[in-house]
C-alpha positions as CSV (number, residue, x, y, z in Angstrom):
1,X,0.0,0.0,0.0
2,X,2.9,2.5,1.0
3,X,4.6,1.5,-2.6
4,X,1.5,2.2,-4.1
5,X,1.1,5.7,-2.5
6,X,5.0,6.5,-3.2
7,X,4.3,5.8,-7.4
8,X,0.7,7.8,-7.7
9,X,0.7,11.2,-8.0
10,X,-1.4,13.6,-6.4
11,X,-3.6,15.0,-8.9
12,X,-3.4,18.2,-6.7
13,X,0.3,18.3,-7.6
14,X,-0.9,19.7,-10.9
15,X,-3.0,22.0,-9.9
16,X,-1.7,24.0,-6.9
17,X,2.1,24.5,-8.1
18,X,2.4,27.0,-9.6
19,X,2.4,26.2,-13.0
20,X,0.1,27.8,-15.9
21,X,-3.2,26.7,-15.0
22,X,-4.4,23.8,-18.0
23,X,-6.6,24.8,-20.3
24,X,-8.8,22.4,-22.1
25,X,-9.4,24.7,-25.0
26,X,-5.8,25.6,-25.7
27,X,-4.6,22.3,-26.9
28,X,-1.8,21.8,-29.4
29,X,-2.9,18.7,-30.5
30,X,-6.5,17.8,-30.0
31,X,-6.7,15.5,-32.1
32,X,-3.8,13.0,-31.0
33,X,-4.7,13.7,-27.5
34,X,-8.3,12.8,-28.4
35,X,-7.3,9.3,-30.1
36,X,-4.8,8.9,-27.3
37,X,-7.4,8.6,-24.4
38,X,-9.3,6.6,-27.1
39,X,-6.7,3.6,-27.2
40,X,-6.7,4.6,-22.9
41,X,-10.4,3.4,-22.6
42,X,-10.1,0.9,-24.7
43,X,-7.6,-0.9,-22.4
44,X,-9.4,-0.1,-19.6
45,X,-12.7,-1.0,-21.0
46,X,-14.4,-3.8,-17.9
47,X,-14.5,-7.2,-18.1
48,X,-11.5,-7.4,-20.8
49,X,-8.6,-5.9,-18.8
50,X,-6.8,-7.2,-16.0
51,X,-6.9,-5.1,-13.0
52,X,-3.0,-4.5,-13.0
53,X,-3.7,-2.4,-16.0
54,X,-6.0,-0.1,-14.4
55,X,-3.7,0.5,-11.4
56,X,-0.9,0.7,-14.0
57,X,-2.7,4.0,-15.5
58,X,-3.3,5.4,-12.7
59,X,0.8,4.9,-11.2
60,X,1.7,6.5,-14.8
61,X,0.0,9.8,-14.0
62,X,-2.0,9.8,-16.3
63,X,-5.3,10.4,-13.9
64,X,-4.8,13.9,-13.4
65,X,-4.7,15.2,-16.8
66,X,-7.8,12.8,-17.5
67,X,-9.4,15.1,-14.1
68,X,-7.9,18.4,-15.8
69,X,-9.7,18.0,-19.0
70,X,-13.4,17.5,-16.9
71,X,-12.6,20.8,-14.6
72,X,-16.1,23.3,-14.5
73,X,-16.0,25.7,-12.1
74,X,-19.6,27.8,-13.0
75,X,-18.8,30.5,-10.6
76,X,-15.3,31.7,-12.6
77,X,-16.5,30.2,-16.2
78,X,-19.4,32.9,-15.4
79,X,-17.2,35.8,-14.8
80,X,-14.7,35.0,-17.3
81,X,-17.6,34.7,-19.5
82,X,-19.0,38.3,-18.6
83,X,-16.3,39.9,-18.6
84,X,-14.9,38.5,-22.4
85,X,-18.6,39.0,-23.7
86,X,-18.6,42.6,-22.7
87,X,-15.3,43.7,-24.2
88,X,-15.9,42.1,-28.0
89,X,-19.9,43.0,-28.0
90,X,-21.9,39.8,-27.1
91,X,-20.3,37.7,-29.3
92,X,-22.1,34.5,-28.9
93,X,-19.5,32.3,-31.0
94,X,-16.8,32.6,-28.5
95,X,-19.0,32.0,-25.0
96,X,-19.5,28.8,-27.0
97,X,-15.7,28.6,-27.6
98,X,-14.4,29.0,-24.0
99,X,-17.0,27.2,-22.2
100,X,-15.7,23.8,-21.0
101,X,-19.1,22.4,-19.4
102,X,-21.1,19.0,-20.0
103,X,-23.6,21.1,-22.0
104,X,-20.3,21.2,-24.4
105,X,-19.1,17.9,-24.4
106,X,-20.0,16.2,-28.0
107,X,-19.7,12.3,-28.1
108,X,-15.8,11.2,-28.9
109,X,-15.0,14.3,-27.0
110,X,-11.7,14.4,-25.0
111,X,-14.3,15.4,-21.9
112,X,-16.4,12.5,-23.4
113,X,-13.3,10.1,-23.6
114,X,-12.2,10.8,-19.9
115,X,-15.2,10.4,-18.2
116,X,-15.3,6.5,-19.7
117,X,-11.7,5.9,-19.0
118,X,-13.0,7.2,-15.7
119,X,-15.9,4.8,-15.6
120,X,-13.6,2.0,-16.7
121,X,-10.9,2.9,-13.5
122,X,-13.8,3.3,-10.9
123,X,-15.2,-0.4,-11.4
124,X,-12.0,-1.8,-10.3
125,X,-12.0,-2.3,-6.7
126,X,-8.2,-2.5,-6.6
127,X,-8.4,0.9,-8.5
128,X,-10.8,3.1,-6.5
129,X,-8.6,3.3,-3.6
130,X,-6.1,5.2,-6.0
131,X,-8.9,7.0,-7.0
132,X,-10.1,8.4,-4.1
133,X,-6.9,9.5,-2.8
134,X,-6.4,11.4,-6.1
135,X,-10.0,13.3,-5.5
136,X,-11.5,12.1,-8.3
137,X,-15.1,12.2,-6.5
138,X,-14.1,16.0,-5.8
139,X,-13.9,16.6,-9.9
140,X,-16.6,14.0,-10.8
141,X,-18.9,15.7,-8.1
142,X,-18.9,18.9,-10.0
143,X,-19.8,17.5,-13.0
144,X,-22.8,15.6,-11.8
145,X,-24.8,18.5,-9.8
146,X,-25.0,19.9,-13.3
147,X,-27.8,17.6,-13.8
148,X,-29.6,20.1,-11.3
149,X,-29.2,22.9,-13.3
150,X,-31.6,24.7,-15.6
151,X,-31.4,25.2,-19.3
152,X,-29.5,28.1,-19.7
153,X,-30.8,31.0,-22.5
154,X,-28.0,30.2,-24.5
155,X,-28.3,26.2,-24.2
156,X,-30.5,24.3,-26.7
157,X,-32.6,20.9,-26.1
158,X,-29.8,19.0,-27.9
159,X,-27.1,20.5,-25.9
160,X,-29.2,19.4,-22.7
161,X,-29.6,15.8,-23.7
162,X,-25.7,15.6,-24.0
163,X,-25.3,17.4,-20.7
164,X,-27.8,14.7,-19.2
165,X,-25.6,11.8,-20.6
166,X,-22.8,13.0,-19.1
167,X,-24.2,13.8,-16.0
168,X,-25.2,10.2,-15.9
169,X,-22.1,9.1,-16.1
170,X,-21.0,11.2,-13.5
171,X,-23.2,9.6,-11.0
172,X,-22.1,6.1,-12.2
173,X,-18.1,6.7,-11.1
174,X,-19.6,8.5,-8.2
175,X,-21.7,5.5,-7.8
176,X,-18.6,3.1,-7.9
177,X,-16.3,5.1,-5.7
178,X,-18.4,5.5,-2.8
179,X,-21.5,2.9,-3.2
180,X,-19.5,-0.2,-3.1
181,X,-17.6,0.6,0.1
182,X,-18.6,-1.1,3.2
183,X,-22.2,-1.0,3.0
184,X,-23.1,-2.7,-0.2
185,X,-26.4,-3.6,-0.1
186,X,-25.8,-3.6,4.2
187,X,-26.3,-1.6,6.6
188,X,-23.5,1.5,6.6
189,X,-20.9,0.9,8.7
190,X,-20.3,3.4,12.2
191,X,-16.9,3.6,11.2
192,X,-14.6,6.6,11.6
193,X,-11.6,5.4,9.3
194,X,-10.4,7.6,6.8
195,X,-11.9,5.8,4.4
196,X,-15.5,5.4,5.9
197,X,-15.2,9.0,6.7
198,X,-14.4,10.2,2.7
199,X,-17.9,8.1,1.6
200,X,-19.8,9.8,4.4
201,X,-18.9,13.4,3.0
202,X,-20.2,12.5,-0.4
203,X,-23.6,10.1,-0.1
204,X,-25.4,13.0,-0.9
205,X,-23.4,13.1,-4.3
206,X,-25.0,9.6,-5.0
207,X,-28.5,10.9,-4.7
208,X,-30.2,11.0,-8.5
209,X,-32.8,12.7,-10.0
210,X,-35.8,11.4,-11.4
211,X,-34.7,12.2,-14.7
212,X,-31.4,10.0,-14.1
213,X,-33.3,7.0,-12.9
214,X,-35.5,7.0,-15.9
215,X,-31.9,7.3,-18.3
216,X,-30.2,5.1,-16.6
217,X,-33.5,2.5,-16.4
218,X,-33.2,3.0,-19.9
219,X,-29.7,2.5,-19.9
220,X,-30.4,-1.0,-18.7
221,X,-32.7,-2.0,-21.2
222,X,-30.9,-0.9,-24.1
223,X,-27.7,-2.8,-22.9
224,X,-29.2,-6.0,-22.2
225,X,-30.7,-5.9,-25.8
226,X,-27.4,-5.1,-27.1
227,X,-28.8,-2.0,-29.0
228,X,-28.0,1.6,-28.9
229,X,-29.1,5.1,-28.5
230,X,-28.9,7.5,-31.8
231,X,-28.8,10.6,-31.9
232,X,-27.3,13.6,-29.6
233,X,-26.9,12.3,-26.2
234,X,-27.2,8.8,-27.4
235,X,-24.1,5.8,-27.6
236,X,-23.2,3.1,-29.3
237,X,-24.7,-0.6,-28.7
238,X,-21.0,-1.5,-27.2
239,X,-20.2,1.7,-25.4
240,X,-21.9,0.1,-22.7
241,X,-22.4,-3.4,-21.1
242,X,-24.9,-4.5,-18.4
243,X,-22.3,-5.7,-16.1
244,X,-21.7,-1.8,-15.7
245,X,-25.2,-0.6,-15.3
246,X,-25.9,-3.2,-13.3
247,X,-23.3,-2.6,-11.0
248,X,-24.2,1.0,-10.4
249,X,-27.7,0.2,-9.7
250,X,-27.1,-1.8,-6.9
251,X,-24.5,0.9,-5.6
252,X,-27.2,3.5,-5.9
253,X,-29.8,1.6,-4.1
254,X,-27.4,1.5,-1.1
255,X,-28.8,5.2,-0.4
256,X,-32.8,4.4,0.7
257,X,-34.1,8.1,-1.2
258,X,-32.5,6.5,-4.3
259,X,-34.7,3.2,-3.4
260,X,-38.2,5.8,-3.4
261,X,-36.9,7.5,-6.7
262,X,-36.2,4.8,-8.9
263,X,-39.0,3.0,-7.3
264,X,-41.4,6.0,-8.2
265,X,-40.5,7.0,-11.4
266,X,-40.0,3.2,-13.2
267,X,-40.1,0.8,-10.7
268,X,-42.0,-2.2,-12.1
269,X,-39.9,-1.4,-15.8
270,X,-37.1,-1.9,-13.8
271,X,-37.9,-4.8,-11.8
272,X,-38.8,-6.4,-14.8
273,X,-35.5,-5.7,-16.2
274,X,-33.7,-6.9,-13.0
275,X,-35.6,-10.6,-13.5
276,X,-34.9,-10.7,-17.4
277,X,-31.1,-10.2,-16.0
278,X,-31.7,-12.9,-13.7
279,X,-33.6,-15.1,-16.3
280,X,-30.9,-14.5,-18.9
281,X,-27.9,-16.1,-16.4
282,X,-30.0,-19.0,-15.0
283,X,-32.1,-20.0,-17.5
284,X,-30.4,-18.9,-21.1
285,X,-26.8,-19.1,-20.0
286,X,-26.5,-15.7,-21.7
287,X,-22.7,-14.8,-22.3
288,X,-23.7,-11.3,-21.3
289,X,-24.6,-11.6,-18.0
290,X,-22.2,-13.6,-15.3
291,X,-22.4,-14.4,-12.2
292,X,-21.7,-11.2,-10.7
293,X,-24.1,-9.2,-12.6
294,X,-27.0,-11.8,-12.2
295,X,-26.2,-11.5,-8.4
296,X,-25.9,-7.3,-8.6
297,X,-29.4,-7.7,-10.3
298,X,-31.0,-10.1,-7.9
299,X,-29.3,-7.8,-4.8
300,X,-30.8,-4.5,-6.4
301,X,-34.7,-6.4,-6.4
302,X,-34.1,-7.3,-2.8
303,X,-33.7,-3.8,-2.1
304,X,-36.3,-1.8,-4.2
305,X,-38.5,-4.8,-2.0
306,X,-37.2,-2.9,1.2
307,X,-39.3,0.3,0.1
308,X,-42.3,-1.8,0.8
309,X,-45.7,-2.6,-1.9
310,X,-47.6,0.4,-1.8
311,X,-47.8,-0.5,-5.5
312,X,-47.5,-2.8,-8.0
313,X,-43.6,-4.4,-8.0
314,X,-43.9,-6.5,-11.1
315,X,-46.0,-7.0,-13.9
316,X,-49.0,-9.4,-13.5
317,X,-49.0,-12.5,-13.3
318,X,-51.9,-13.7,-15.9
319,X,-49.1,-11.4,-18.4
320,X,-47.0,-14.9,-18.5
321,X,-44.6,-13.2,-16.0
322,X,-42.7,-16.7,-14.7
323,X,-41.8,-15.2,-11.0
324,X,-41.6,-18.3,-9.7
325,X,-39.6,-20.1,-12.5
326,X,-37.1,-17.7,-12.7
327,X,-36.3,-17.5,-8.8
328,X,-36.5,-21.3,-9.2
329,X,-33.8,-21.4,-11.5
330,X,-31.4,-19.2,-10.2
331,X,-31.5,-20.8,-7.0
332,X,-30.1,-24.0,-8.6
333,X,-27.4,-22.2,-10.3
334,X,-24.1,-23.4,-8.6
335,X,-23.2,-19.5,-9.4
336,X,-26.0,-18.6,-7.0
C-alpha cells in the first residue's frame, strides 16, 4: 500500500504548483490527445482488462490530466464569460468557444473520452482506492450536480440531452467510488476510518434525480438488448455493457431516497428488467450476463423490495410473467 502511494501522484500536484493553469481549450494537439485517451479506454474498458492495468494507469499519471480535461467551475467560467462577452460585444461564438461544461461535451470528445476511462478505473475495486486518494469524486462531483441545473438562454434541447448523458455518467463513477464501500447492499458501517469517513462526505453526491433514474432505467434496457441510442446524447450498442449498469444500480440503491426514486418513477420497468437479467444467467446461460451481474441484479430487487408494496412491483402475473420459475432457476445455479 505505501509503494502504491509513493508511485501515484497527487492529482493536486498539478494544480496547486504554480504552473500555468491547463486549459482544455488551448490544446496543441486535439486531435492526438483525443485518439490517445481513445486507445486509454479501450484498455481499460471492464471485463476485458486485467486489474494490473488499471492500477498501471493510474501509477503513470496519467489520472490527473484525464481530471484536468473534466474541470467546470460555473462560478469563474461565469465571470470570465462576462467579462470576455462585454469587451468584444456579445459575441455568442466565443461563449460557445471558451465554455468547457457538460452542455459542451459532443460524443468522442476528449471530456467525453475521460469520463469513460473514468468509468472503466472506478469499477475496479483494486483501482478506487487510487482514485479516491487522487479526489477524483471532488472533480466528478462537480460535473454531476450539473444535472440540477436549468437550461441556460443560451443552451439548446440538444445541448441538454448531451449534458444529461454525461451527468449520468458522473453519477455512475460517483456510484462506484463511494457505493461499493462497506455497506453494499448492508447496513452503513459506524466507522470513523479515513476511508469510511471520505464516503460519508459524499452520499449525498449519490442521490439521483428522477430524470437520471429513468436514463439510466433506460440505460439498462438498451444494454441488455445489445442495441443503442442514436442521436445527440445517445451511444453506441458497445459503449456500454450491463455488467456496468448493473453494477451501479445496486450501488445506488445503497442510499434508501434512491430506493423511493427509482421505485417511483419506473419501478416495475425496472424490476422487470432486473428478473430478465436474472432469467438470462439462470435460464439462457447468456454470455452477457455472469455471475456477478445476475447476483448485482437479484441484490438490487431485494432492495427496491425494502421500500415496501404500496404499488405494483412487477408485472401481473396472468401477463406470462414466470416469478416463480425464474427465482426457481437461479436458485439452482451453482453460481447462486
Amino acid at each position: 500500500a505505501d509503494a502504491n502511494k509513493t508511485n501515484v501522484q497527487d492529482s493536486s500536484d498539478l494544480i496547486d504548483d504554480g504552473r500555468e493553469e491547463f486549459n482544455i481549450m488551448d490544446i496543441e494537439y486535439p486531435e492526438t490527445a483525443k485518439w490517445t485517451l481513445c486507445g486509454i479506454k479501450n484498455l481499460t474498458r471492464p471485463p476485458y482488462h486485467d486489474s494490473n492495468v488499471a492500477v498501471s494507469f493510474l501509477k503513470c499519471g496519467i489520472l490527473p490530466i484525464v481530471l484536468e480535461t473534466l474541470k467546470v467551475n460555473r462560478t469563474q467560467t461565469q465571470q470570465v464569460l462576462n467579462t470576455t462577452l462585454s469587451s468584444i460585444g456579445q459575441n455568442s461564438e466565443f461563449s460557445e468557444f471558451i465554455r468547457n461544461d457538460p452542455y459542451t461535451w459532443d460524443a468522442n470528445s476528449i471530456q467525453d473520452t475521460s469520463l469513460y476511462i473514468l468509468i472503466n478505473l472506478a469499477m475496479t475495486p483494486s483501482a478506487q482506492p487510487l482514485l479516491r486518494e487522487q479526489k477524483t469524486g471532488k472533480v466528478v462531483s462537480l460535473v454531476a450536480r450539473y444535472s440540477s441545473s436549468p437550461i441556460s438562454q443560451s443552451c439548446n434541447r440538444e445541448e441538454e440531452k448531451q449534458k444529461d448523458l454525461q451527468c449520468l455518467k458522473a453519477r455512475m463513477v460517483l456510484a462506484y467510488l463511494y457505493g461499493s464501500e462497506g455497506h453494499f447492499g448492508q447496513t452503513k458501517d459506524s466507522s470513523t476510518s479515513h476511508a469510511q469517513k471520505e464516503v460519508n462526505d459524499f452520499e449525498s453526491e449519490l442521490l439521483i434525480k428522477g430524470s437520471e433514474a429513468v436514463l439510466l432505467v433506460e440505460l439498462l434496457a438498451n444494454t441488455l438488448r445489445c442495441r443503442g441510442k442514436p442521436g445527440t446524447g445517445g451511444y453506441n450498442a458497445t459503449t456500454f455493457n450491463p455488467k456496468m449498469v448493473l453494477f451501479a444500480l445496486r450501488c445506488l440503491l445503497t442510499n434508501k431516497i434512491n430506493v423511493k426514486t427509482l421505485y417511483i418513477t419506473c419501478g416495475v420497468k425496472l424490476n422487470a428488467l432486473l428478473f430478465k437479467t436474472i432469467t438470462f444467467h439462470s435460464m439462457q446461460d447468456s454470455t452477457k450476463i455472469d455471475a456477478d451481474a445476475a447476483e448485482d441484479a437479484c441484490f438490487s430487487l431485494y432492495l427496491l423490495s425494502n421500500h415496501g408494496f404500496m404499488s405494483p412491483f412487477l408485472p401481473p402475473p396472468n401477463n406470462g410473467f414466470p416469478l416463480y420459475q425464474v427465482l426457481h432457476s437461479y436458485l439452482q445455479k451453482s453460481s447462486c
